[in-house]
C-alpha positions as CSV (number, residue, x, y, z in Angstrom):
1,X,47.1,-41.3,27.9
2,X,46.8,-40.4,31.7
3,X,47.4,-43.9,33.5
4,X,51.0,-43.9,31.9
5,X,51.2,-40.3,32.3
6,X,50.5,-40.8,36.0
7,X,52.6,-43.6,36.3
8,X,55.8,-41.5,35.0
9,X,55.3,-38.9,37.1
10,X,55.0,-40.8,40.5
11,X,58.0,-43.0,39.3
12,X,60.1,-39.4,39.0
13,X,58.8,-38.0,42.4
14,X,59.2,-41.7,44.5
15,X,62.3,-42.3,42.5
16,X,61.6,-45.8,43.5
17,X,63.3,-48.7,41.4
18,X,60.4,-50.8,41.7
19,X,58.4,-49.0,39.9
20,X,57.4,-49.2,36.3
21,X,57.0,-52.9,36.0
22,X,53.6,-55.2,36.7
23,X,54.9,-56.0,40.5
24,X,57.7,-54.8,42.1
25,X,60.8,-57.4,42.4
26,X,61.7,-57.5,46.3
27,X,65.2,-59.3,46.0
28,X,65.8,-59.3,49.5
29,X,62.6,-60.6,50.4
30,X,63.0,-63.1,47.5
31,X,59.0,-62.1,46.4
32,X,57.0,-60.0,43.9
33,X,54.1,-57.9,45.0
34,X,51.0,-56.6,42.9
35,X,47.9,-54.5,43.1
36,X,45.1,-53.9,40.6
37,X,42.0,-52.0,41.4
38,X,38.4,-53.2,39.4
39,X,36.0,-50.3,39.5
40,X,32.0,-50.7,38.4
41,X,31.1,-48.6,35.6
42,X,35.2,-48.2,34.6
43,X,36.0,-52.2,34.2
44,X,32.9,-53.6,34.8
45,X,28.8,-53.1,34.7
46,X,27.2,-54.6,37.6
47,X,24.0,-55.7,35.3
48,X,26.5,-57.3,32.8
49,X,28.6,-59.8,35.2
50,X,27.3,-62.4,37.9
51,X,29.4,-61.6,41.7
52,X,31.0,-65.1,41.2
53,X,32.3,-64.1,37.8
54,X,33.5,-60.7,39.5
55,X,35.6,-62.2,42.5
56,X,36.5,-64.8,39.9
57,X,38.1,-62.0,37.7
58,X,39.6,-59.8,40.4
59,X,41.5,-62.3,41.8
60,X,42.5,-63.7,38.5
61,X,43.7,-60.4,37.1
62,X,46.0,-60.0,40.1
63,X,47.4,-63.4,39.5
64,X,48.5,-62.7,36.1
65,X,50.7,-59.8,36.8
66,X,52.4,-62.7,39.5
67,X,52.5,-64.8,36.9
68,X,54.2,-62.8,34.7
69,X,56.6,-61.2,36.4
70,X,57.5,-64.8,36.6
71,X,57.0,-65.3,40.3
72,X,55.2,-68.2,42.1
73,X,51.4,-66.7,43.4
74,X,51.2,-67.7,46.8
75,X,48.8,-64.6,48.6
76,X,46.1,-62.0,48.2
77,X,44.4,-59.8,50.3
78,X,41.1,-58.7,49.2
79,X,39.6,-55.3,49.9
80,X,36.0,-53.8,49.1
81,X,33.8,-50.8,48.6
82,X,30.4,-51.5,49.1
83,X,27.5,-49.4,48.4
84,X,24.5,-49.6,50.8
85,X,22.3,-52.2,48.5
86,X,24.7,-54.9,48.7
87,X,23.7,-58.0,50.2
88,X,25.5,-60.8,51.7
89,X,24.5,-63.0,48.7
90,X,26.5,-61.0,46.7
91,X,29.8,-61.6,49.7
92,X,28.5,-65.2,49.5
93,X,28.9,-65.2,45.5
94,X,31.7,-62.9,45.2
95,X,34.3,-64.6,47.6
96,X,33.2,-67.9,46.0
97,X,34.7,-66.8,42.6
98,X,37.6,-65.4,44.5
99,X,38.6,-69.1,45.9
100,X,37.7,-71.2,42.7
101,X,40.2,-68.4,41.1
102,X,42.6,-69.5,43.4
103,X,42.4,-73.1,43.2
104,X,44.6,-75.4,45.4
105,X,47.8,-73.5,45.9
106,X,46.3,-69.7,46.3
107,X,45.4,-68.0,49.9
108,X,43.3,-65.5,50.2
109,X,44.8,-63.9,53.4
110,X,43.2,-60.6,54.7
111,X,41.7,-57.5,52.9
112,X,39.1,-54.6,54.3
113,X,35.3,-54.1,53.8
114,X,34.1,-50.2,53.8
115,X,30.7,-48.5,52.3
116,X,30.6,-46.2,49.1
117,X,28.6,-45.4,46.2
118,X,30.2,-48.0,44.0
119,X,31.7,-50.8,43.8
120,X,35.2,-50.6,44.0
121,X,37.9,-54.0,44.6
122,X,41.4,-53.8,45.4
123,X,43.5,-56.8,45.5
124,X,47.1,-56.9,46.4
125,X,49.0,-60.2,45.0
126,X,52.5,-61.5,46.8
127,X,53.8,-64.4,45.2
128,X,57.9,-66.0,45.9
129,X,60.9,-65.8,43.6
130,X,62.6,-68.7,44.6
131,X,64.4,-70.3,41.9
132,X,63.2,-68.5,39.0
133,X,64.5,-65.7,36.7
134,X,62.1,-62.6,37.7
135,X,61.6,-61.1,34.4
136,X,61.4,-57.1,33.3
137,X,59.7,-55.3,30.6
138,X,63.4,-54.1,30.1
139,X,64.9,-56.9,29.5
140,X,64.2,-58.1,25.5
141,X,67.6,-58.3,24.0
142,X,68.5,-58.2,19.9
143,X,68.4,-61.6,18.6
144,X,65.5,-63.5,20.8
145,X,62.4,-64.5,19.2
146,X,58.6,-62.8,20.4
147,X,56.4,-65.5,21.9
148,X,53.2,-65.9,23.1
149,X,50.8,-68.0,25.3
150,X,47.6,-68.2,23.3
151,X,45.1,-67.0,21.5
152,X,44.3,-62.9,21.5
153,X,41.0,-61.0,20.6
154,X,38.6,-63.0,22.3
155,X,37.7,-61.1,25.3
156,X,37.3,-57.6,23.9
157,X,34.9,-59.7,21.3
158,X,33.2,-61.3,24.5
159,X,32.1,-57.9,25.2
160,X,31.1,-56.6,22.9
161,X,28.4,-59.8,22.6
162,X,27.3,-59.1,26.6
163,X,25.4,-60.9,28.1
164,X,24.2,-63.9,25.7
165,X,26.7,-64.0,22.5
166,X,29.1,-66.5,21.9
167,X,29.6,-68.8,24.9
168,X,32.9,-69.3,24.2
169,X,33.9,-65.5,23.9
170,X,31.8,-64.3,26.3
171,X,33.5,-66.6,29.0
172,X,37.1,-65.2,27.8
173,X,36.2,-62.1,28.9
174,X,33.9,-62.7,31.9
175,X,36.3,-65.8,33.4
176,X,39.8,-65.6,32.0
177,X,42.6,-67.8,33.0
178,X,46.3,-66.2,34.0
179,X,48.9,-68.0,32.2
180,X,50.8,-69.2,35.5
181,X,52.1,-72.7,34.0
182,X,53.8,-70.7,30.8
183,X,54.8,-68.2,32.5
184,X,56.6,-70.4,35.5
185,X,58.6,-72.7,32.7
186,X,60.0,-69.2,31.4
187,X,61.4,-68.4,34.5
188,X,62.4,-71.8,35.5
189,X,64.2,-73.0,32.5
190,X,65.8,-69.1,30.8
191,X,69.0,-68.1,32.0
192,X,69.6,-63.9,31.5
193,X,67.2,-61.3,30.8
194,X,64.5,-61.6,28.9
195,X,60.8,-59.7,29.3
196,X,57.6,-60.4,29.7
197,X,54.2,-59.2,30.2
198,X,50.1,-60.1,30.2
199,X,48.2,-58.6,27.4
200,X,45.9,-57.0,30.2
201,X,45.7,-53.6,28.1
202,X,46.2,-55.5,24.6
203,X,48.4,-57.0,22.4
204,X,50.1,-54.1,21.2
205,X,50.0,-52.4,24.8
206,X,52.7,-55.2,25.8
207,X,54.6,-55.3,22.5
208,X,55.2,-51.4,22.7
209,X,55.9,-51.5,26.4
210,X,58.6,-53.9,26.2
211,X,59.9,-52.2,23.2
212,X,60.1,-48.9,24.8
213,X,61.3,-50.1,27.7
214,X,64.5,-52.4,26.5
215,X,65.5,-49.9,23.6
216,X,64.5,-52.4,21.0
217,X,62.4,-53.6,17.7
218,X,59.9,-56.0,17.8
219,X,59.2,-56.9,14.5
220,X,55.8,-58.9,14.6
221,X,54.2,-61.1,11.6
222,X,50.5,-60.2,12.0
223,X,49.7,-63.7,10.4
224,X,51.6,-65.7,13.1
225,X,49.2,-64.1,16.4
226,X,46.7,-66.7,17.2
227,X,43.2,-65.8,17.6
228,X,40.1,-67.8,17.2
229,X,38.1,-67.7,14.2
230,X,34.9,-66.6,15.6
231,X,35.9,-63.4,16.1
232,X,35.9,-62.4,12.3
233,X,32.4,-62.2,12.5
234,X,33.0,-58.3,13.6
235,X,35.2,-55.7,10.6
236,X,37.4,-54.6,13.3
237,X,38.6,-58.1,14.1
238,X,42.2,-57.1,13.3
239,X,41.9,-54.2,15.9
240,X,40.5,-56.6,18.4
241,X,43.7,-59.0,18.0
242,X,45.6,-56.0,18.8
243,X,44.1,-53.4,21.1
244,X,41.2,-55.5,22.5
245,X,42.9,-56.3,25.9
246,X,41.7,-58.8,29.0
247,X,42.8,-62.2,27.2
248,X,46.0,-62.2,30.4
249,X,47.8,-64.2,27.7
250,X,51.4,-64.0,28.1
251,X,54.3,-62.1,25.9
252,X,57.8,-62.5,26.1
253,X,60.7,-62.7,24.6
254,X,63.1,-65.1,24.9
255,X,66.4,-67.4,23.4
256,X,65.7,-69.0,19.7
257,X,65.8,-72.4,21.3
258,X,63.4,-72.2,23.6
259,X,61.0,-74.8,22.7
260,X,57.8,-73.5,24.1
261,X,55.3,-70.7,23.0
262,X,53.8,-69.8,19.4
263,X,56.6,-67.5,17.3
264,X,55.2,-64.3,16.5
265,X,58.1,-62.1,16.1
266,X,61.8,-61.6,16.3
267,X,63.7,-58.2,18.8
268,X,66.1,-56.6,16.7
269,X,67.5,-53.2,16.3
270,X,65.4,-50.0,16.2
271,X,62.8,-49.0,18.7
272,X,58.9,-49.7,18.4
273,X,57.3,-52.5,16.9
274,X,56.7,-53.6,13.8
275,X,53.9,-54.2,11.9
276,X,52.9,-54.8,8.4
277,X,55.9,-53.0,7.3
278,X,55.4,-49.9,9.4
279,X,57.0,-49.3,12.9
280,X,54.4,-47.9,15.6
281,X,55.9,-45.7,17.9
282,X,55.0,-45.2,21.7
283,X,52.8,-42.4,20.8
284,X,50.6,-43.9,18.7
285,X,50.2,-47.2,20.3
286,X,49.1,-45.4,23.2
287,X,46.3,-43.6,21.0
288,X,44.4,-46.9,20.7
289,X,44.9,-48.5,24.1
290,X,42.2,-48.5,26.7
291,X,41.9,-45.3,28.9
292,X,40.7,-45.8,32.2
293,X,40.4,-41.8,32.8
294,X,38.2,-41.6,29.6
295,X,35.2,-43.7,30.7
296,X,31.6,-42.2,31.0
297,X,29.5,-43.7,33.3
């Protein structure tokens, strides 16, 4: 796949240790910064998503990798790529699903405005450390049980029933919500390492990641990974539970007593994760994920 690919080479050339997680970890700063791009016809269709539910989901997005690095979100900046037929209903509409993303504790800061012959959103995330255990997709250790935040499947189904399917599904994937209260009683309340991710890129995109990355197993129990029922109305449902991506629920993996989360797995011994009986290596997992390099307009 070409976005890790990418990734690993920058990381060798920089040789920067704040690379290769979500957001970079600025200890002496005490925060964690962040930065995901939205592109039209790569993440979104402009015919397909209203400009409130576009801000709305660019700034959410961004606050899910804060989220689960298990920092506090506290800023963004906002910066666009216009093409010339852009009004400024669409500003009006857009920035209005920015700040109902935000809510009451979220500033949107700053950002830039240029011309182009797409649509094309940056945001940059910062949120504050203090008093809480930044986590790392390095840090599962042997003996801690796989949690997650909720249910998985529902926004790759939400597309797939664009524009006037399923409410329900179709608002997972057009207005998702980060995790930010799960996430934050993580960090607050577990002492040593411990990792976690969003399921931005799927399911098994987070399970392999963290595996890979601490030198681990996760052995997962398919049966145990919440999803809701209406997704079984498609054959692939199983695939959608796994590879789907977008539901920003949270992974992570944590001490057998901590009391919060749904149990889907357990880290032991070995490398991958574990499925069904068969271990999925790095290789293949990548093989099903989303590929932002392999989109046709």
């Amino acid at each position: 796949m070409k976005e890790k690919e990418f990734i690993s080479v920058i990381k060798n050339i920089l040789n920067s240790k704040y690379i290769g997680d979500d957001c970079a970890y600025l200890k002496d700063l005490c925060i964690v910064v962040s930065q995901d791009s939205l592109v039209e016809d790569v993440h979104f269709k402009k015919n397909l998503i209203a400009p409130f539910q576009l801000g709305y989901k660019s700034v959410m997005v961004n606050i899910s990798d804060i989220a689960a690095s298990g920092g506090k979100p506290l800023y963004l900046t906002v910066s666009l790529s216009l093409p010339e037929n852009i009004d400024a209903d669409f500003i009006k509409e857009f920035y209005s699903g920015c700040k109902k993303a935000c809510g009451d504790n979220i500033e949107i800061i700053g950002g830039d405005i240029t011309g182009s012959d797409k649509i094309y959103i940056s945001v940059c995330a910062i949120g504050k450390t203090h008093e809480r255990n930044i986590s790392s997709r390095s840090g599962a250790l042997t003996g801690q049980k796989v949690i997650v935040s909720g249910v998985h499947g529902s926004s790759a189904a939400g597309l797939r029933l664009l524009p006037n399917g399923c409410e329900k599904l179709v608002k997972a994937h057009l207005e998702p919500k980060a995790q930010v209260e799960f996430a934050a009683n993580i960090s607050k309340n577990v002492e040593g390492k411990y990792a976690m991710m969003d399921t931005s890129d799927g399911l098994m995109d987070a399970l392999s990641t963290i595996a890979n990355e601490s030198g681990v197993l996760l052995d997962i129990d398919f049966k145990k990974i919440p999803y809701d029922k209406e997704i079984e109305q498609f054959d692939d449902w199983k695939d959608l539970i796994l590879y789907g991506g977008e539901d920003y629920q949270i992974v992570a993996t944590v001490p057998q007593d901590y009391p919060k989360g749904i149990e889907i797995g357990t880290v032991k011994e070995g490398l991958g994760v574990k499925l069904n009986g068969k271990i999925y290596t790095k290789e293949e997992v990548e093989k099903r994920i989303y590929n932002h390099f392999g989109v046709k307009s």
